[in-house]
C-alpha positions in Angstrom: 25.8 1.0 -21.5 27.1 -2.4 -22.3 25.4 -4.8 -25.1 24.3 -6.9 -22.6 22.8 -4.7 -19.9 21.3 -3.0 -23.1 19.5 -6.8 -24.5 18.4 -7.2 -20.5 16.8 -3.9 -20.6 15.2 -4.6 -23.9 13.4 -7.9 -22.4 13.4 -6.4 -19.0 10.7 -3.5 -20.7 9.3 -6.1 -23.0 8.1 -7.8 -20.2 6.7 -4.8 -17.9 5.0 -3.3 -20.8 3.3 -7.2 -22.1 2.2 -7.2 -18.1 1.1 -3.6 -18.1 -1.0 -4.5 -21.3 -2.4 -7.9 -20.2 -3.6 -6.0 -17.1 -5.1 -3.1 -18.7 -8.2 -1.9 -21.6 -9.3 1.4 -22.7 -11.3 1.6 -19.4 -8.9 0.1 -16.8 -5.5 1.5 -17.8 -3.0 0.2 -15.2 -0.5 2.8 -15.6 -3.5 5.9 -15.3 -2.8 6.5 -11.5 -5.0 9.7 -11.5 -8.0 7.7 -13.0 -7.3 4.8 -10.4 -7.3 7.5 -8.0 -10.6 9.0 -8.5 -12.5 5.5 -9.5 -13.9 7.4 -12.5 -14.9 6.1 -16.2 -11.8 6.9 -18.9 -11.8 9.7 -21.4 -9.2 11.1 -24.2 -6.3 12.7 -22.3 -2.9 13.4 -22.6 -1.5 10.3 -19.8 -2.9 7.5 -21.7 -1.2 9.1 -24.7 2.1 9.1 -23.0 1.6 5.6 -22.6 0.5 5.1 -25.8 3.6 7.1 -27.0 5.8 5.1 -25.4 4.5 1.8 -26.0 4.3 2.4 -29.8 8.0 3.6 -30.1 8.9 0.6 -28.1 7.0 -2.2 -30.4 8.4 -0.2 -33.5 11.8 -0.9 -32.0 11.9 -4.4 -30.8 8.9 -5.1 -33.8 6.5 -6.8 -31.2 3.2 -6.2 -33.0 1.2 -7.8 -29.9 2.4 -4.3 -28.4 1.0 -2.1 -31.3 -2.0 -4.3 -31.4 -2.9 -3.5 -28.2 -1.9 0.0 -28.8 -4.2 0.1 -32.0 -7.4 -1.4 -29.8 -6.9 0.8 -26.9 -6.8 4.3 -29.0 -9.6 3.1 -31.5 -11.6 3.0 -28.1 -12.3 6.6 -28.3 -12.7 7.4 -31.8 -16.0 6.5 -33.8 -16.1 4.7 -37.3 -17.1 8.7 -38.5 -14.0 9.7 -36.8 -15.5 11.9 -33.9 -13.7 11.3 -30.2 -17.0 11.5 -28.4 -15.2 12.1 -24.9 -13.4 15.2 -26.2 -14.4 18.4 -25.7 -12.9 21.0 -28.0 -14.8 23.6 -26.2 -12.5 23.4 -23.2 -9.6 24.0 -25.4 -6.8 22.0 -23.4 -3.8 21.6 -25.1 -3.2 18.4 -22.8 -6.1 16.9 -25.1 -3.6 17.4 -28.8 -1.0 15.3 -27.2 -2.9 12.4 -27.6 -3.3 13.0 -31.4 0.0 12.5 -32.3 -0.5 8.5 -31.8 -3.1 8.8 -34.8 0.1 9.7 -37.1 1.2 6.4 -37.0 -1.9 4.5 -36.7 -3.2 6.4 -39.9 0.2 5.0 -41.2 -0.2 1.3 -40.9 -4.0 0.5 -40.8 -5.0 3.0 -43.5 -7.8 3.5 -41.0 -9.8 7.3 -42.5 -11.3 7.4 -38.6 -7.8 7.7 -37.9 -7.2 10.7 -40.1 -10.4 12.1 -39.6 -9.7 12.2 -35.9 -7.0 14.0 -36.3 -8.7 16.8 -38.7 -11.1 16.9 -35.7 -8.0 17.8 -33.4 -6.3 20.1 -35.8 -9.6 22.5 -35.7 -8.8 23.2 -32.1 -5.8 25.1 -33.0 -7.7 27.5 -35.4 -10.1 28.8 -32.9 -7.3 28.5 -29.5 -7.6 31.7 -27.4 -3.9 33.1 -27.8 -2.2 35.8 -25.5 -1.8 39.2 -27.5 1.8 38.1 -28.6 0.6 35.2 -30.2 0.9 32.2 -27.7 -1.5 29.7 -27.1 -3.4 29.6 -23.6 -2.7 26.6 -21.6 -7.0 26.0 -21.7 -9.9 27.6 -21.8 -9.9 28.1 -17.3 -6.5 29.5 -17.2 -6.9 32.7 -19.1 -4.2 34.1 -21.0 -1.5 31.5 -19.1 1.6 29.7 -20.8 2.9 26.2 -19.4 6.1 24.2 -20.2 3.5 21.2 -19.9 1.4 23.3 -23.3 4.3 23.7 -25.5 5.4 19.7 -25.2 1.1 18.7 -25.6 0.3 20.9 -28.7 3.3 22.4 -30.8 5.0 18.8 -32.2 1.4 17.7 -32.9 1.2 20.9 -35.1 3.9 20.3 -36.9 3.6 17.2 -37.8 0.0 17.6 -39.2 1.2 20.7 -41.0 4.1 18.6 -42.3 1.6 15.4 -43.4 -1.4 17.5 -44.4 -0.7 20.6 -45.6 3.1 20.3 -47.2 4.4 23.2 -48.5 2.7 26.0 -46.5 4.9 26.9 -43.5 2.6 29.6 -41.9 2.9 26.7 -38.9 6.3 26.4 -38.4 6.7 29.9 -38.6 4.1 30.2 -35.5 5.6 27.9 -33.4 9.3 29.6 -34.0 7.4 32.2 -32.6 5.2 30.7 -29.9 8.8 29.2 -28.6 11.0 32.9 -28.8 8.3 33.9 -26.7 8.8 31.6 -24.3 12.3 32.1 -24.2 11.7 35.8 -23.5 8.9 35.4 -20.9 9.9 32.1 -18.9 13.6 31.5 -18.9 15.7 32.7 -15.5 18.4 34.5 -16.8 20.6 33.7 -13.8 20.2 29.8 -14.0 19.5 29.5 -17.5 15.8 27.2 -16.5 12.4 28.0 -17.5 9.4 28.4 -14.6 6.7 26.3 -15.0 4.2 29.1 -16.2 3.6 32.2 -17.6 0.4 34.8 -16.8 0.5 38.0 -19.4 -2.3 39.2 -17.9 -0.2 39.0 -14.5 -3.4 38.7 -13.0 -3.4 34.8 -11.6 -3.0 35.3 -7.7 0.6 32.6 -8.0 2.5 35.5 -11.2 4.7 37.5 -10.5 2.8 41.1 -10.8 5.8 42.2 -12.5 7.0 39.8 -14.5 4.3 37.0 -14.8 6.0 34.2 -14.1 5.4 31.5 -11.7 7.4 31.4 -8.7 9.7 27.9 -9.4 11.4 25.7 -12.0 9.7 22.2 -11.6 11.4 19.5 -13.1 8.8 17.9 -15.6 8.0 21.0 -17.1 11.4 21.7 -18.0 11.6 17.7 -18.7 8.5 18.7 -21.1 9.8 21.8 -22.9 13.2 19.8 -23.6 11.6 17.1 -25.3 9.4 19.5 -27.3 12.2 21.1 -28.4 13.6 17.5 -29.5 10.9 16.4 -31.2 10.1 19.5 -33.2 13.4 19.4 -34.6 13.2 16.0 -35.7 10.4 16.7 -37.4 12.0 19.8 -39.2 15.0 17.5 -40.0 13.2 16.5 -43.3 13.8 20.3 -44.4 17.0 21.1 -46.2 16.5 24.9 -45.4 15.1 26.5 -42.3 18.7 25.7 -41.1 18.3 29.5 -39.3 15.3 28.2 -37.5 16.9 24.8 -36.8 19.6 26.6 -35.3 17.4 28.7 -33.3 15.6 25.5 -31.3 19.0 23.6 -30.9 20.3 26.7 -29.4 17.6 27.0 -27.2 17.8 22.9 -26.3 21.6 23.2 -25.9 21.8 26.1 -23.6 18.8 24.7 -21.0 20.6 21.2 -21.1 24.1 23.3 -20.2 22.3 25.1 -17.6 20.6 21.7 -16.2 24.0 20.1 -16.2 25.4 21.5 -13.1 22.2 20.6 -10.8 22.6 16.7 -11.8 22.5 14.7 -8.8 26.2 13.4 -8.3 24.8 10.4 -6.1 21.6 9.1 -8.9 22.6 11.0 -11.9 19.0 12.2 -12.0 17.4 15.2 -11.2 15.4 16.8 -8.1 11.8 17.6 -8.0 12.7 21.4 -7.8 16.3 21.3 -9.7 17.7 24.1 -7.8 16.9 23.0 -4.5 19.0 19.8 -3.9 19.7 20.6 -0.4 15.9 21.1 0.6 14.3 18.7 3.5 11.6 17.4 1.6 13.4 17.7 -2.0 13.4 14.6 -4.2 15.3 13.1 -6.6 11.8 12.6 -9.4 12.0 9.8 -12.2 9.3 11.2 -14.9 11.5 15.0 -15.3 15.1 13.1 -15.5 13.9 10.5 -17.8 12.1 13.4 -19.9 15.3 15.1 -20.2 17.5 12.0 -21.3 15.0 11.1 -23.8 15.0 14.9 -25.2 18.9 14.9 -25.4 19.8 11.0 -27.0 17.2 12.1 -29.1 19.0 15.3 -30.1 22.4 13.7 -30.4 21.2 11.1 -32.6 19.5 13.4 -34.8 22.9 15.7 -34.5 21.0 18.5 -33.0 23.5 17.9 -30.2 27.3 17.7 -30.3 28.4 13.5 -29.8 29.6 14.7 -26.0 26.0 15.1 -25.0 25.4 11.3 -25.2 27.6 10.2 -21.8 25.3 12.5 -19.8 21.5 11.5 -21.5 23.0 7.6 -20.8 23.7 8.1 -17.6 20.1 10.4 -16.8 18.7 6.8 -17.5 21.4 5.0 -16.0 20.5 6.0 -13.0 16.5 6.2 -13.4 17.3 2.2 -14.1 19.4 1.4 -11.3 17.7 3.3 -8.3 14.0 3.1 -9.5 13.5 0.8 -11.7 13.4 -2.7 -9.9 11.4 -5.9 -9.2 9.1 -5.5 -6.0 8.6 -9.0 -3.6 6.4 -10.6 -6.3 9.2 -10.3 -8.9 7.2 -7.7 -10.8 8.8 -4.6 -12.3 8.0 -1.0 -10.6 9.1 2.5 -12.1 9.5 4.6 -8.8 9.4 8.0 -7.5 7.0 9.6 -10.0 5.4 13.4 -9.5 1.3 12.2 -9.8 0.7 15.3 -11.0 1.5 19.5 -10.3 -0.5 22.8 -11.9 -1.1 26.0 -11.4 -4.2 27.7 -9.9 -7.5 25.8 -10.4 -10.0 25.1 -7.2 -7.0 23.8 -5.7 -5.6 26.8 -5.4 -2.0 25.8 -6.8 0.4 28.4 -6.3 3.8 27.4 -7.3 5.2 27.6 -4.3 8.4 24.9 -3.2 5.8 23.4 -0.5 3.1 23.4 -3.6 5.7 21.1 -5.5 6.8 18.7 -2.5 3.3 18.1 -1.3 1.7 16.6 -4.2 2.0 12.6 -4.1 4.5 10.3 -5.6 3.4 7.3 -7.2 5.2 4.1 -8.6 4.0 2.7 -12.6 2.1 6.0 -13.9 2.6 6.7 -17.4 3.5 10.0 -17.0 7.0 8.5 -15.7 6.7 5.1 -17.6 6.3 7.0 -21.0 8.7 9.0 -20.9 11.1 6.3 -19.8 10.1 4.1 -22.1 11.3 7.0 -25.2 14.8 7.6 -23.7 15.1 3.9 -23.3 13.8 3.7 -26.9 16.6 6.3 -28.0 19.5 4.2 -25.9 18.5 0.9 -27.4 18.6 2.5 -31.2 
């Protein structure tokens, strides 16, 4: 990308975000589609984190404190003076609810702020008491009994590591556990003919959508895998700071390298993006989804400028967001900008009965300026513009 596409995407997201802010609070996020959906009061949860995600790397990057102000307010929101998050429930044990948490690094950082710190203490204690599967892997939450998600290893293992990093230097029982939490997932969820990951995992192989056999849900969808990459990412830039553990590091860049090889071939030659469900490009009904592809070009220009990935990785994470900008990121009739073709949401099981089937995937709605698209996009931009 050119220096001067680059400096009119830098105001161009200056702009949506300072509009995006000036239209939103704690209660009324503008980018929380779900919560607009359902006309309900705000709580702690893993989309306004996203956001918030976003939005931070973004002010850090262009140094637009009005950005991290805002950021600062609308976090502090939900955490009390002692510390306590009064609309989190640690008894639900959702990993979704960690993800959030990793904002308070930062925040802890630059205000000095103990609620900050304690807040995160209070989110760390989840992790000691998490049910786990009998190989050692976290459950998804509390409702979905001995299940593994994509969506789970992106909300809870960077958060981990980075408090075990900050907090408790030295002892590396942690990254030890989540080396192991991720060979797992490797073993349990990858396709070994395509080289993808389903969504989920059941070792009880007991939920009515696993395979009875092999407990796996029936489809790769794209934002999982768009989640897992970017774990994988951000775990080992966080391990970067270690001069050993180069077997481990190894390990995770092997593991990030060979699902971005095997995405490779299912890139849509038309948008440069990726479909809904990746293997199904020629499906009526199939989609070509913003929030996965812009997932997956943050997770590799992330890796390739941390030199996790080889140099030749960075023409196809540029052009992953080349073409999220140019088909669905664009001014609507009142000159406003729009991020486009976004997944609202996808699971498995619950009363909704979710069962990972491809007409599961393409009946769930897509929605335009939800921060589980905007985030994202807003850390692969980040990683171009660096």
């Amino acid at each position: 990308m050119e220096e001067g596409v680059k400096e009119k995407l830098r105001q161009q997201i200056r702009s949506y975000l300072l509009r995006l802010a000036s239209q939103s609070d704690a209660e009324h996020p503008a980018w929380n589609q779900e919560l607009i959906r359902k006309g309900s009061g705000n709580r702690w949860n893993y989309i306004d984190g996203c956001m918030i995600s976003g939005m931070l790397r973004f002010s850090e990057l262009i140094r637009e404190e009005g950005l991290f102000d805002f950021s600062e307010r609308f976090v502090s929101h939900f955490i009390s003076e002692g510390g306590e998050i009064p609309s989190y429930r640690r008894e639900e044990y959702r990993l979704d609810d960690l993800n959030p948490g990793r904002n308070l690094f930062l925040l802890f950082e630059r205000t000095g702020k103990e609620k900050y710190r304690e807040a995160l203490r209070l989110l760390r204690g989840q992790l000691e008491t998490q049910p786990r599967t009998e190989e050692g892997s976290f459950w998804h939450k509390k409702i979905y009994q001995e299940q593994v998600w994509l969506d789970g290893i992106y909300m809870a293992l960077p958060f981990y590591l980075e408090y075990e990093l900050r907090f408790h230097p030295g002892d590396f029982s942690g990254l030890y556990d989540i080396v192991s939490q991720l060979r797992i997932v490797k073993k349990r969820m990858r396709e070994e003919e395509s080289g993808l990951y389903v969504h989920g995992y059941d070792a009880s192989r007991k939920a009515f959508w696993a395979d009875p056999e092999s407990g796996r849900s029936p489809n790769v969808w794209l934002r999982a895998i768009g989640w897992f990459a970017l774990a994988l990412s951000d775990l080992l830039g966080l391990m970067k700071v270690f001069s050993d553990f180069q077997a481990e590091k190894e390990e995770l860049s092997g593991m990030l390298r060979e699902l971005i090889e095997s995405l490779m071939p299912w890139q849509d030659p038309w948008s440069g993006c990726f479909y809904q469900l990746p293997k199904l490009p020629e499906l009526k009904g199939n989609y070509i989804e913003s929030s996965g592809s812009a997932l997956i070009s943050a997770a590799v220009l992330k890796a390739v400028r941390l030199s996790f990935l080889p140099e030749k990785y960075r023409s196809f994470g540029e052009s992953i967001f080349s073409g999220i900008y140019d088909n669905f990121f664009s001014c609507d009739e009142g000159g406003e900008l729009r991020l486009k073709n976004i997944c609202l949401v996808a699971g498995l099981g619950g009363k909704e009965r979710r069962d990972g089937s491809v007409r599961y995937y393409l009946s769930e709605a897509v929605v335009e300026n939800d921060a589980k698209g905007i985030g994202p996009f807003l850390l692969a931009g980040s990683e171009l513009l660096s």
